[in-house]
N, C-alpha and C positions, 0 to 999 in steps of 0.2 A: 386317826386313821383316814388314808385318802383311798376312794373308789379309782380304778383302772379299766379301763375296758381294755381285753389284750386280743391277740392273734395271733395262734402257736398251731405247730404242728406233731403231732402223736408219736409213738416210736414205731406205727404204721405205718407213718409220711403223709396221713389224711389232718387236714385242716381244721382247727378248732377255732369258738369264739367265746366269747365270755367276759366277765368281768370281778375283779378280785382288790381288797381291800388290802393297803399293805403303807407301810410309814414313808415310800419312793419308791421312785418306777425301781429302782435296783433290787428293794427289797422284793417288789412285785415280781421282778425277774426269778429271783432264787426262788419263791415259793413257787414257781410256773414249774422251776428246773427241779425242784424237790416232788411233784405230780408227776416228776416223770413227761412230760411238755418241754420241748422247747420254744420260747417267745420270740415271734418273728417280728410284730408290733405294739407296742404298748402307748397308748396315751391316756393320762390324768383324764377324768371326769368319766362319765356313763353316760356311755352312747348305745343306748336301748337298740336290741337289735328285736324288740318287738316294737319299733316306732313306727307303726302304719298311723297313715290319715286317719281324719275325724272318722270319714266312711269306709274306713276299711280295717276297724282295729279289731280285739278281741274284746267286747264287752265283762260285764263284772257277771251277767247273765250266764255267758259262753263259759267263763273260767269256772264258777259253780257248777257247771254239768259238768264240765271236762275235769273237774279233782274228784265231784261224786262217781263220775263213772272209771275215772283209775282206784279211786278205792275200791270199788265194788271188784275192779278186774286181781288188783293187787291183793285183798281179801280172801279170792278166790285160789290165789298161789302163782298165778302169770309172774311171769320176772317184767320187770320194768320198762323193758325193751320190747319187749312183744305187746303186753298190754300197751303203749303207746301206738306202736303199728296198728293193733284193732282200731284204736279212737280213732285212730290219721280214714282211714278205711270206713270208718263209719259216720264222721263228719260232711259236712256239705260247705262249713262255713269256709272259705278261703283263708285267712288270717289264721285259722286255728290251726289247719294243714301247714303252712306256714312255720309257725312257733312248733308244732310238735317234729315237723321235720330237723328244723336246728336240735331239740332235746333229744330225738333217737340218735343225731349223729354225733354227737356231743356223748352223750352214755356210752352208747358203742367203742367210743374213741378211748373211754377209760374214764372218762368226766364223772367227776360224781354227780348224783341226781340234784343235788342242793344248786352245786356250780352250774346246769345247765338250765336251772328256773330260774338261776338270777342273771341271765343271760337276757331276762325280762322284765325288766322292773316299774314297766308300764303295767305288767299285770301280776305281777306277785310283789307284794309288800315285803319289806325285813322279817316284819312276823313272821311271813310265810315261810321264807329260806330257815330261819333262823327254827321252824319245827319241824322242816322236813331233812334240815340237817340231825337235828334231836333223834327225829325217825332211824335218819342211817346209821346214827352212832349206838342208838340202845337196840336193834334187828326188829322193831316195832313199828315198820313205815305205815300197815296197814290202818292200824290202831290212828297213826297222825293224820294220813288222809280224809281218816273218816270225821276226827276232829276237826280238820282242816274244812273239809268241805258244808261243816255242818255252822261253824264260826261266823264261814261266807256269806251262807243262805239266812242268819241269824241278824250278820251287819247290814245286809242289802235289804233286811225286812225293816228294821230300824229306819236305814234312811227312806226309805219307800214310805214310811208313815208320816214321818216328818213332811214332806215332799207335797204329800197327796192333802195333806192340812191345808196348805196354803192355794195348792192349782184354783180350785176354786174361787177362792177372795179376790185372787189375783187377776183371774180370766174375768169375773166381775167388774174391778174395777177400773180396767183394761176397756171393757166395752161402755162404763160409767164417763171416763174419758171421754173418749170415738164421742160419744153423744151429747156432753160439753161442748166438744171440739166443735161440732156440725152446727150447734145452736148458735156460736158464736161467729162461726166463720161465715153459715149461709144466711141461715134464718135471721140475724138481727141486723146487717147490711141492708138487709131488703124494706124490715119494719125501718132503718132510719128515712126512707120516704116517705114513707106513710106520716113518720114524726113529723117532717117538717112542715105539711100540709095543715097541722095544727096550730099550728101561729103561736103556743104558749113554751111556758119555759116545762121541760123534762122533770121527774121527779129525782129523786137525787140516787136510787137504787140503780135508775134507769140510763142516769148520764155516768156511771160509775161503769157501767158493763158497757154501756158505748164504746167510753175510752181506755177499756183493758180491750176490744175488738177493734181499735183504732193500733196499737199499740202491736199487740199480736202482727195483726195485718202488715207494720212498717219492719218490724224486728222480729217476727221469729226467726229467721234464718239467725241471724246475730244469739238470742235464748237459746237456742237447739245447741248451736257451737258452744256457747256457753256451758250450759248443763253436760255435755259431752263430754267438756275439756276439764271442766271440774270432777266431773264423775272418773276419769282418766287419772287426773291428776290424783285423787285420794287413794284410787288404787294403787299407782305407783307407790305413794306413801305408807300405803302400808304394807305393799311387798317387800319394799329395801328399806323401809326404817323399825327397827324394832323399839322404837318409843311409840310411832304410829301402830305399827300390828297390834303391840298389850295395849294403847287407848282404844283400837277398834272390840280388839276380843274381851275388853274390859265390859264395853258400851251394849256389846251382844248377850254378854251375861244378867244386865240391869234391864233391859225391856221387858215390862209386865208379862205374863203371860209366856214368853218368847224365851225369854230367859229362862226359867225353871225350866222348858220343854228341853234345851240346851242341855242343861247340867243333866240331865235323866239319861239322856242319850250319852252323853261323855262317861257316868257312869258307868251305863250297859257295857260300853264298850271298852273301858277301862277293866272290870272285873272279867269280864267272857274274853279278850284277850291276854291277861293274864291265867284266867283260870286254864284257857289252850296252851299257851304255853310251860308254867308251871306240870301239868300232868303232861307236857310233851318230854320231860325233863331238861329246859333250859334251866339253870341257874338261876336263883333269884332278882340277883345283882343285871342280869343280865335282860331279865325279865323286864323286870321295873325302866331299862334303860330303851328296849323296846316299845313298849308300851309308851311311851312318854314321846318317841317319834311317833308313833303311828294318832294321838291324839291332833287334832289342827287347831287346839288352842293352846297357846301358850302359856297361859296363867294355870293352867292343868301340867301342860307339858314341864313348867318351872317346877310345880308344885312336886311331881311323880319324881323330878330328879332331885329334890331338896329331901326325899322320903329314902328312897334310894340312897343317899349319902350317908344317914341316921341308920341307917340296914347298915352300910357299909362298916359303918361306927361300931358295929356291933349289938343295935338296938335290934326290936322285935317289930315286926312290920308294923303288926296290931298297934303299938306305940309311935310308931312311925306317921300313920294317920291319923291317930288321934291325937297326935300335935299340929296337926295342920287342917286349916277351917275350911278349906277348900273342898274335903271329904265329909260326907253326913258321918257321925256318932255311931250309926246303925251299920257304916263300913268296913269300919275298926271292933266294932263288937262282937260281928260277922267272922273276922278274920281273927281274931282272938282263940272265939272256938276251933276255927280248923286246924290253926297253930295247933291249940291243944290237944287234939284228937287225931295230927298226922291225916287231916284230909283236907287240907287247905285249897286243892284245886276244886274238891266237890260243890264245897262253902261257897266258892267264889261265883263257880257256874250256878249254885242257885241263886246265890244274890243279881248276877245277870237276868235270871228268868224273872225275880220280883223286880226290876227295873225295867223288864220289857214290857209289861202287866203295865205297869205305873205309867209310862210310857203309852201305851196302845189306849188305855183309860184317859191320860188327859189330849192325846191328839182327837180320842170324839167328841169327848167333851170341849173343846176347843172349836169343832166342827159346826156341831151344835148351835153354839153360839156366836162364833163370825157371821157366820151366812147372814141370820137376821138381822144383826147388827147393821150388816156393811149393806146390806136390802136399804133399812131405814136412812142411815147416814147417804147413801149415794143418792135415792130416791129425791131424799132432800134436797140435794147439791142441785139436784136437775128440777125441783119443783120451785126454788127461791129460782131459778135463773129465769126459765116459766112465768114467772109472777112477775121479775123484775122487766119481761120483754112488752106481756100485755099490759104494765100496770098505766102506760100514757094514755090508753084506751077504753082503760075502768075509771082515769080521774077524768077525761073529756067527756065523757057518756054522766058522771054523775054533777060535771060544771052545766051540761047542755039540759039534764034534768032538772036544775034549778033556775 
């Protein structure tokens, strides 16, 4: 199935946009004309009509309030049209005015709620269409928003912990740098005067950091390009090559430490978006195929549609994962029971909640123990460098002592 972004007009003669999944523009056409639309424009790919700039988009922040506070309006019994109108009315963000103006006018027009969210796909995920369409088809939207909204605030606390792990080590190492930097560039140009006025030959620490500050000095421009064009190039390589993407997502998974924190979070986020959509009533099959986009590793994303096929097959999910190593033992055990007891989405969100736990425990524990680490290691880096600038200083004071 190919994505279309189209442009149709109502049996009111008001303007619609949006965007629709269909086998060719033609078939995209009939479905347009079976809504009751007729398609004025259609072109192949998605052209986000919530494409604002870096500074002027809708954040992951923005989108969490604004689906908590339509549930909260939807919950209450507002129809969908109106509750939008209050948000439009009580927002200040621009961007958010913006997108909810295209949604009121898009519903209005006849659009259903699902077609007028995915009119945005800068800020609503497949998942998301894919349970708020579940919403409109079972008469349960409020039930899904409040899922929806709660998913949200669950994944953006995930990455937020991840995230806040590293700021530190990094801001560290970052000003560990800068203070390298200075030692090399100012401060030991100045001591090679002072050297030469010694008349002996340099100790070998000392003529080693000369000539990496000799070196620096003539070619950094040339390293900086370098390190740029290579850092550039690997990423291209792993954007358009999928032998490069699975070496990289392979290589992210093996990093002590780093790796396990990975897998905890592809978990969480593998169970808690299947657990929403499963009790939003998507289909399994459909679920599973979900889910497997919405992960950004591939070796997961291969794995969920190789599990998914074995469903397809006819096997039992619980089965399904515990043929495949990718998944802990404790996933498929998990899922075993909710099979059996017909609560498969409960199981699921709570094996979320014991992964978020697992998760929030090893990012302090990880906390913990970087800081002092990378204290001691950086300290280092700048106390041999230190040592290696005064050391022609400490051997001419202990030659002139004897």
């Amino acid at each position: 199935m190919k994505q279309f972004s189209f442009k149709a007009r109502t049996q009111e003669g008001t303007t619609t946009k949006g965007l629709i999944e269909a086998e060719n523009e033609q078939s995209a056409s009939a479905l347009l004309i079976n809504k009751g639309i007729v398609p004025v424009d259609i072109t192949e790919g998605s052209k986000s009509l919530g494409n604002f700039d870096f500074f002027n988009k809708v954040t992951k922040k923005n989108k969490i309030f604004f689906v908590r506070q339509l549930a909260t309006m939807t919950d209450a019994g507002l129809p969908i049209a109106q509750a939008l109108t209050t948000l439009k009315e009580q927002t200040s963000k621009a961007p958010v005015k913006k997108m909810i103006d295209q949604m009121t006018h898009d519903i209005e027009s006849g659009v259903s709620m699902s077609s007028a969210f995915s009119g945005f796909p800068d800020v609503f995920s497949k998942t998301d269409i894919s349970m708020i369409a579940s919403g409109e088809a079972s008469g349960k939207m409020d039930e899904v928003l409040i899922n929806l909204a709660d998913q949200g605030e669950k994944n953006y606390k995930t990455m937020q912990k991840i995230k806040m792990t590293f700021i530190y080590p990094g801001f560290l190492a970052f000003v560990v740098v800068l203070v390298v930097w200075g030692l090399i560039t100012f401060i030991l140009p100045q001591m090679e005067d002072l050297y030469k006025g010694f008349g002996t030959v340099l100790p070998l620490p000392t003529r080693m950091l000369v000539a990496t500050s000799h070196f620096l000095a003539r070619y950094f421009l040339i390293v900086a390009i370098g390190v740029v064009a290579l850092y550039i190039g690997i990423r291209i390589y792993i954007r358009t090559n999928k032998s490069g993407e699975y070496i990289w997502h392979h290589l992210k998974l093996k990093i002590p430490l780093f790796g396990r924190l990975l897998r905890l979070s592809y978990m969480s986020l593998f169970t808690r978006t299947l657990s929403s959509l499963v009790s939003s009533g998507v289909p399994i099959l459909d679920s599973l195929e979900i889910v497997a986009d919405a992960i950004s590793n591939v070796i997961y994303s291969d794995s969920i549609m190789k599990v998914r096929e074995k469903v397809k097959q006819g096997k039992n999910l619980s089965e399904s994962l515990k043929a495949d190593e990718t998944f802990p033992v404790l996933v498929s055990q998990m899922v075993a029971v909710g099979e059996s007891t017909g609560e498969l989405d409960h199981m699921l969100k709570n094996m979320a909640d014991y992964y978020d736990n697992e998760l929030d425990a090893m990012t302090k524990s990880l906390q913990a123990l970087l800081e002092p680490v990378l204290i001691v290691v950086m300290g280092g880096i700048v106390a041999i460098i230190i040592v290696c600038i005064l050391l022609p200083i400490y051997s001419l004071q202990n030659f002139a002592g004897k």
